[in-house]
GUVEXVO-372236 format. One line per field, with one value per residue: x, y, z of N, C-alpha, C in turn; residue in one letter; residue number from 1. Coordinates in steps of 0.02 Angstrom, whole numbers. Each point is the difference from the previous one (the first is absolute). Last residue first. Layout:
// GUVEXVO-372236
n_x	X,...
n_y	Y,...
n_z	Z,...
ca_x	X,...
ca_y	Y,...
ca_z	Z,...
c_x	X,...
c_y	Y,...
c_z	Z,...
resn	A,...
resi	NUM,...
***
This chain:
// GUVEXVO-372236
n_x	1673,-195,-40,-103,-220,-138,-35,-179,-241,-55,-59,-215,-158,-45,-103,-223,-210,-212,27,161,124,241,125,208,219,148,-119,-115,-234,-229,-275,-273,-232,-221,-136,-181,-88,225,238,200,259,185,129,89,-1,27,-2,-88,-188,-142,-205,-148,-170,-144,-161,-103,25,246,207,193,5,-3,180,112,111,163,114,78,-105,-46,-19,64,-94,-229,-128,-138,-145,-76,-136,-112,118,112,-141,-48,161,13,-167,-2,154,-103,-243,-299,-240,-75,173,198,139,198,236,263,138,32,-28,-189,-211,-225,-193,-26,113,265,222,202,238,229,276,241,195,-93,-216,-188,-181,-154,-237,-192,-242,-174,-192,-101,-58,-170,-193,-257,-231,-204,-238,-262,-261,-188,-86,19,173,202,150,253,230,155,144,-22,-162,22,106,-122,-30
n_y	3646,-139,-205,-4,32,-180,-127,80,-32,-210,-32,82,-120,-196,60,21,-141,4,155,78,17,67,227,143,116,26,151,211,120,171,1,-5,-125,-114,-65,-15,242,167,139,111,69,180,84,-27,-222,-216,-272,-301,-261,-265,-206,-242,-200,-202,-155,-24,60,47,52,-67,-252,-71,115,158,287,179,245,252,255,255,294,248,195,75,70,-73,-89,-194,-148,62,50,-195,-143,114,-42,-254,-79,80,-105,-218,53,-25,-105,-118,1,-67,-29,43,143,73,-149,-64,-103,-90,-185,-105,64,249,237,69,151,95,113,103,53,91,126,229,-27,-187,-201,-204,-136,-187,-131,-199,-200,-270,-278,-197,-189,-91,-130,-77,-65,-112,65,112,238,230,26,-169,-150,-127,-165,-151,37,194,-20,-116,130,249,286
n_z	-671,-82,101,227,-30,-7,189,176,-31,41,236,66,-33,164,191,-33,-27,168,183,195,233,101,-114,-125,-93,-198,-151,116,51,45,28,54,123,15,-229,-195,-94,7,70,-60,-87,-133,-226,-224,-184,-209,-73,-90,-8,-49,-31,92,47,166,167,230,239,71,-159,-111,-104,-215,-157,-151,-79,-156,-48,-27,-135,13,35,81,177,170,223,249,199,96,-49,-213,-202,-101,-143,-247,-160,-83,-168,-208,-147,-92,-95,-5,-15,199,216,166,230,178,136,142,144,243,295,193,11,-176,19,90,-2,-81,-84,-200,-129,-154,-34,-34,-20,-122,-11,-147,-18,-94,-16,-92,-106,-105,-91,15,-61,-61,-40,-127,-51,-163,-69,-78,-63,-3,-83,90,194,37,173,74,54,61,186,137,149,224,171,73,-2
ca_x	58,2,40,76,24,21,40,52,6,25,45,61,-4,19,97,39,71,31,-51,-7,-36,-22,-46,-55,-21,41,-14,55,57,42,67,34,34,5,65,13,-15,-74,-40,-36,-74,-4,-38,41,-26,5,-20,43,62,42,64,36,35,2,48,-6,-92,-45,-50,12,0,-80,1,-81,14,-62,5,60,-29,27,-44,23,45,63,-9,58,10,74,2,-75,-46,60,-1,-73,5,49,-9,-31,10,51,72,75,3,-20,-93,4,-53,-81,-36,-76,45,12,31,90,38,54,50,-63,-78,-47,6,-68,-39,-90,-62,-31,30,74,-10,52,6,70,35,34,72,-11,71,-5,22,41,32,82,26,46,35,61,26,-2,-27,-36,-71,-13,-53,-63,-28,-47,20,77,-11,-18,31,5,-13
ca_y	34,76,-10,-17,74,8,-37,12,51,8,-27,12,38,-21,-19,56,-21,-39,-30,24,-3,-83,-34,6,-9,-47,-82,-30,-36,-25,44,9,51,28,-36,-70,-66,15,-78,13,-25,-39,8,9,59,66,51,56,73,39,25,77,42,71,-17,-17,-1,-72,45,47,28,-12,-37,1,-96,-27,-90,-62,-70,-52,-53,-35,-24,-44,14,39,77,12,-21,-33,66,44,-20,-21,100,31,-31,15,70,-17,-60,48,78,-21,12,43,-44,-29,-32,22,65,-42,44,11,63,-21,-69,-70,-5,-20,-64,7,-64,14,-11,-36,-64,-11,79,13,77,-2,68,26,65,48,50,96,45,43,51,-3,41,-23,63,-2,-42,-59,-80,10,13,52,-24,27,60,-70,-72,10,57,-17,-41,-81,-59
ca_z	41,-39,-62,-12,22,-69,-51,-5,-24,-80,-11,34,-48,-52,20,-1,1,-41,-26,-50,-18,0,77,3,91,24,-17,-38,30,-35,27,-66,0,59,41,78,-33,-5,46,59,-2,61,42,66,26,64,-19,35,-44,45,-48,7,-60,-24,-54,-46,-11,47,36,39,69,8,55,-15,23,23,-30,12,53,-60,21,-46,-46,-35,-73,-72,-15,-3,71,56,33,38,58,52,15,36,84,19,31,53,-30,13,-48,-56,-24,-61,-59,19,-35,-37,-53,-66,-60,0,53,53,-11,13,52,-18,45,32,14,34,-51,39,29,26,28,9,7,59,-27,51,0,38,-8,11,43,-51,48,-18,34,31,-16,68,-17,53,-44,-73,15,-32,-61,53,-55,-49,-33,-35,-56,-66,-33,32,-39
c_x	69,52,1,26,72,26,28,81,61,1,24,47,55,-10,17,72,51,32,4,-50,-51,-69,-14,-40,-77,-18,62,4,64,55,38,70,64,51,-3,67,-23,-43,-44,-42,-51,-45,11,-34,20,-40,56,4,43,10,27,35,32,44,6,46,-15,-77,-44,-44,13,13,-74,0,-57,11,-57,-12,82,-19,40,-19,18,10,73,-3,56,-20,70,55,-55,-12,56,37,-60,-4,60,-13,-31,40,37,71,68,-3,3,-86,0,-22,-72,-30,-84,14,5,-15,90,14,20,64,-36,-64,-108,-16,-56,-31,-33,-74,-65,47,88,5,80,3,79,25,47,47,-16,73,-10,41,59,29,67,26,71,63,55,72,9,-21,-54,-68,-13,-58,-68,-7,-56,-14,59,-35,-17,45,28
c_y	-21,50,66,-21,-14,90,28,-26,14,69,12,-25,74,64,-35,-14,60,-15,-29,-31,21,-16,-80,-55,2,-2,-27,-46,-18,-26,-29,37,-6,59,46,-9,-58,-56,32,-50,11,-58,-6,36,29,40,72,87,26,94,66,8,61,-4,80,12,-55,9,-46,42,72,1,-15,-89,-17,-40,-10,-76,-34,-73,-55,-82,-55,30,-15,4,4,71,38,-21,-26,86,19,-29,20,67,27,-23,37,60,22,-42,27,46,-31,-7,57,-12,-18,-30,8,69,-33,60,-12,76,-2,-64,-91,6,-9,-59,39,-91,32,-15,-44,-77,-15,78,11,81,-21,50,2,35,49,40,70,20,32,49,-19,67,-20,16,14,-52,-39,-79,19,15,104,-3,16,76,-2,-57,-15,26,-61,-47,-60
c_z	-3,30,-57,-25,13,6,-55,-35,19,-2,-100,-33,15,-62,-54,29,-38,-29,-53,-40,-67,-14,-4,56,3,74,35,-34,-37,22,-25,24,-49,8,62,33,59,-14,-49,-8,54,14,65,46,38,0,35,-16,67,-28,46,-57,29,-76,-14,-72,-33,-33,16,37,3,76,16,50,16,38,38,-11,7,50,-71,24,-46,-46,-14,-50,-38,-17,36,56,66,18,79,57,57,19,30,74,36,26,57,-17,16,-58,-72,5,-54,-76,-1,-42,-2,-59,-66,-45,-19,30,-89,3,-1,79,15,56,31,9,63,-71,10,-23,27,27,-6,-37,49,-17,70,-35,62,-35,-11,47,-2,72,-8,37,51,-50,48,-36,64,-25,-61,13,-38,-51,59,-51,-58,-47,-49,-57,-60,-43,37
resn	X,X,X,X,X,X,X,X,X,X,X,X,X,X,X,X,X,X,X,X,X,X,X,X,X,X,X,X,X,X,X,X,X,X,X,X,X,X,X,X,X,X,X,X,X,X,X,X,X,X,X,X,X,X,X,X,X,X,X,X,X,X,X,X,X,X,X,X,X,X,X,X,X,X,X,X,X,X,X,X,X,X,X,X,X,X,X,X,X,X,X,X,X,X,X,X,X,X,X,X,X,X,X,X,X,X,X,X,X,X,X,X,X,X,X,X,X,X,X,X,X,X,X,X,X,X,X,X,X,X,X,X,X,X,X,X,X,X,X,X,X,X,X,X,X,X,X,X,X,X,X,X,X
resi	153,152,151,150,149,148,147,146,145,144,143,142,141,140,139,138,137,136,135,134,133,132,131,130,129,128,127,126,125,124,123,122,121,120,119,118,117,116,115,114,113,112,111,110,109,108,107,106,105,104,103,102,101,100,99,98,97,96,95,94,93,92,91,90,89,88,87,86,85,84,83,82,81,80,79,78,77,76,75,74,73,72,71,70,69,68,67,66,65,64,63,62,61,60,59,58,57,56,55,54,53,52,51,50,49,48,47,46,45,44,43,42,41,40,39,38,37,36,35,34,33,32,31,30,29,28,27,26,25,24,23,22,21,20,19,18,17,16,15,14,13,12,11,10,9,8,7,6,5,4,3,2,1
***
């Protein structure tokens, strides 16, 4: 859709009458794997490139548990433990595509991961030695995960 689509509306193909275009941010899912000490990062195939937490776009019809357990089977091969959402964020810069919604969960497993999907490859890192290159604004969702684990401790 052409920007000035966005601006003026598009024409309804049944009456011709001009049908305003609302633009809405994408809900996604991040999963923070917990295994042991360590989380599960997926180090991303398409753009943006780096390491990031499992995740991707909720389908249409599917709830927010449902996208996590799917999306962390699709790119991660694991089957989750005691799944609880940790929080939302919803930053209109955190995803260079476009306006995202991540609702974050946290989860375990004591699997092994394995790459699937779109992630190149799936391994677990210390959170106190995680990778300089981390995708949108996962080092920020990191970081509160390890905050609030040291107030629970």
């Amino acid at each position: 859709m052409s920007e000035s689509e966005q601006k003026s509306g598009i024409k309804c193909p049944q009456c011709g009458a001009t049908v305003k275009v609302y633009r809405n941010p994408v809900p996604t899912v991040d999963i923070i794997i917990v295994s042991g000490t360590d989380v599960v990062l997926v180090e991303r195939r398409n753009e943006p490139r780096g390491w990031a937490l499992p995740g991707g776009f909720v389908d249409y019809g599917e709830s927010l548990e449902t996208a996590a357990l799917r999306e962390a089977r699709e790119e991660t091969g694991l089957v989750l433990e005691n799944l609880a959402q940790f929080g939302a964020y919803s930053d209109p810069g955190r995803d260079p595509r476009h306006h995202t919604i991540t609702f974050v969960f946290s989860a375990t497993s004591n699997g092994v991961p394995c790459a699937g999907d779109d992630a190149r490859q799936a391994r677990l890192f210390p959170l106190e030695h995680l990778p300089e290159n981390l995708c949108f604004d996962h080092g920020k969702i990191l970081a509160d995960f390890k905050q609030r684990r040291k107030k629970v401790d």
